[in-house]
N, C-alpha and C positions, 0 to 999 in steps of 0.2 A: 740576316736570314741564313747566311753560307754559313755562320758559326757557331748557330743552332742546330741547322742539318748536321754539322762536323759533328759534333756532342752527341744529336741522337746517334749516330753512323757507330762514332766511338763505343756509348752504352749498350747498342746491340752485340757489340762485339765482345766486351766485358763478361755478356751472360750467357755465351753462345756456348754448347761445349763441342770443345774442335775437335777431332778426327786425330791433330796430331798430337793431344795431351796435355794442352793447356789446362788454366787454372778454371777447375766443373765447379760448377753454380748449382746447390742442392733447390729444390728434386730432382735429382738424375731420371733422364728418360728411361724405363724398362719396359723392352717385350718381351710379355708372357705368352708360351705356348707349349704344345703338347707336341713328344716324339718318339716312335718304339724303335726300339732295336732286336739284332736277332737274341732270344734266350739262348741260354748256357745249357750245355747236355744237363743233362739229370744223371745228380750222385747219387750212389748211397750213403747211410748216413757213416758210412766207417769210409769211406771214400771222402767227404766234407772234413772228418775228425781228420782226417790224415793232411790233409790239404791248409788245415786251419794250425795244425801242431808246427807243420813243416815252415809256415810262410811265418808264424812267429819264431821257431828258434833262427832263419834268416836275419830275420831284422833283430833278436838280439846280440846276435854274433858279429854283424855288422859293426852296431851300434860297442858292443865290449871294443870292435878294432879300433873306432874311431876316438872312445875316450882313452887308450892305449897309446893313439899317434899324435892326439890332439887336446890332452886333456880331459877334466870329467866336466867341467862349462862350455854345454853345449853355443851359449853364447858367443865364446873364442875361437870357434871352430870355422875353416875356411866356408864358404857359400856351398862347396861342392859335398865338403864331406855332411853337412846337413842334407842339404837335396838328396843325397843316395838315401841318409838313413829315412826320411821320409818316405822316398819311396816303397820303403820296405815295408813301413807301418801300413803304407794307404793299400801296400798289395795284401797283410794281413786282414786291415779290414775288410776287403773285397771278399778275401775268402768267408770269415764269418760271416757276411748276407748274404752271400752267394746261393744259399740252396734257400732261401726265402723268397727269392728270384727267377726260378724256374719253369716256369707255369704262368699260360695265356693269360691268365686271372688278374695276374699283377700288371699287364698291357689294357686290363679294363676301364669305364669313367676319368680316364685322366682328364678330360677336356670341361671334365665339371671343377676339378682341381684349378684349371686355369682361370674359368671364373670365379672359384672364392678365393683366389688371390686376386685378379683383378677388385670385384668388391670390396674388399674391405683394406683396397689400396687410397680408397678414396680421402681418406683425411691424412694420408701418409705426410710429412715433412721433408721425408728420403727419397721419397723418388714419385715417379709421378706416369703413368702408364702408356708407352707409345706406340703407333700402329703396326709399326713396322720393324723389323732387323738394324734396315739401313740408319732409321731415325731415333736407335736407340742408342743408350752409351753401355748399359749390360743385355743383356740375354739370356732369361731361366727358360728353362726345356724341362719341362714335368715327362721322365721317362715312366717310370712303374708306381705300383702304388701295393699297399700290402696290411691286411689287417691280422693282429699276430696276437694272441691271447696271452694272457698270464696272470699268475696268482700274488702278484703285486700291486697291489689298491693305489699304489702311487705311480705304477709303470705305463710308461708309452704303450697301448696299441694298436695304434694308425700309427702306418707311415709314407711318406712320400719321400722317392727317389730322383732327384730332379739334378742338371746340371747349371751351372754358371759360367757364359763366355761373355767378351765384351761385342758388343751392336759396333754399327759402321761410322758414329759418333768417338772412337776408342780403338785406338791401334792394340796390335799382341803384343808390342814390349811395354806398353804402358800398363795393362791389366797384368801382364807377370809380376810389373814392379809392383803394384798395389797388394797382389795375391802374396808377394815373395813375406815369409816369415810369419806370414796371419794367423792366429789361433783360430780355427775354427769347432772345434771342438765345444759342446757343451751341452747341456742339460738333455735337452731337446736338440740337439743335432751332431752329426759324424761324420766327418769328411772320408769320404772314399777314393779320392782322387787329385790331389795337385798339380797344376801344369807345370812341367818341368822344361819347354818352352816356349816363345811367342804365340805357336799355333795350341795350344793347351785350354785347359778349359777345369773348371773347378766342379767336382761331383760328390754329394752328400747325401743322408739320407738323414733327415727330419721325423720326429714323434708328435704324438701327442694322444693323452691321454680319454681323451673326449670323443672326437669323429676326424672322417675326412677333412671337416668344413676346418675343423677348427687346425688341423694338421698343416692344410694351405696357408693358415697365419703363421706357424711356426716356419714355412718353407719363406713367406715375405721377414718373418725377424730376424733369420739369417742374414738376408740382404739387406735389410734396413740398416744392423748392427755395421754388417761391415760398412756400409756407405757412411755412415755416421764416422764409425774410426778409422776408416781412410781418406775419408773427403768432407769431413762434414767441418765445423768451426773450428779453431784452436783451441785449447781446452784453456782456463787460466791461472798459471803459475802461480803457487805460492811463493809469498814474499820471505 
């Protein structure tokens, strides 16, 4: 009977995911919720242009010093001189949404965004939806939300502006290491934001071609993806 209780004691512990970084058992717990912040003054639009010119020739000037001190593979390049040039990129994307951001409008319906991501979290693999901060191992925060027209039949016009930190299940050095190096970038999503420490937090803004509903799926595929390519199985080598 002792060595039975031992064994079950052992397998809860196995599946638990620890606080201090142990090995996480997919579906990771996530709470979803909604959070505004204050908007940004309001540009004009040669003020934006100005602002978007400037934060890019930054980060390619940067970027020219680094492949100058460091090489043109960004691969061989120390930790730090990467970190800066990202920063530069994620302040240029800032700037391009920036004035799509300005206005109470975008602080509207978020909390319907948290529930068609909770819904249609339901048959997830990746993670699995938890009540709380504390009893989560991530943390998405649906900030703004923006519908943006265009005369591309194939282009995003919903979007959702949302953040990623880790819940009280996931310390901040452990979510930096997981975030450190990640592509986030693609189709349907743009990272705005990388933590560049512990206390950091990851911010993107998501599309989608269809509606809000379906926008909140592209804001969970993010998260899915990366939990899959951070934590999910080992993939299997070829022989």
């Amino acid at each position: 009977m002792l060595r039975r209780t031992a064994l079950f004691a052992l397998l809860l512990c196995l599946i638990t995911v620890r606080p201090g970084g142990g090995q996480e058992v997919l579906p990771l717990p996530v709470f979803v919720t909604a959070q505004t912040f204050p908007l940004p003054p309001v540009l004009t639009a040669e003020q934006h242009g100005y602002a978007i010119k400037a934060a890019q020739n930054e980060m390619f000037a940067l970027a020219a010093q680094m492949r100058k001190e460091h090489g043109d593979k960004m691969e061989s390049w120390p930790p730090e001189a990467v970190q800066a040039v990202d920063e530069k990129e994620d302040a240029w994307n800032r700037a391009k949404v920036r004035g799509y951001y300005e206005t109470r409008d975008t602080q509207l319906g978020l909390d319907d965004s948290v529930q068609d991501f909770v819904r249609g979290a339901a048959k997830s693999k990746a993670l699995t939806i938890a009540t709380s901060a504390d009893a989560a191992a991530f943390v998405v925060t649906i900030t703004n939300r923006r519908y943006t027209p265009t005369d591309d039949v194939t282009g995003n016009r919903y979007f959702i502006r949302f953040r990623l930190r880790p819940g009280g299940q996931m310390t901040g050095e452990r979510f930096l290491g997981l975030t450190r190096g990640y592509k986030w970038n693609q189709v349907w999503a743009q990272v705005l934001t990388r933590p560049g420490d512990a206390s950091g937090f990851v911010e993107l803004d998501a599309g989608s071609m269809a509606s809000f509903k379906n926008c909140a799926g592209s804001v969970r595929a993010v998260v899915e993806r990366f939990i899959w390519e951070r934590l999910g199985p080992a993939k299997d080598k070829k022989k």
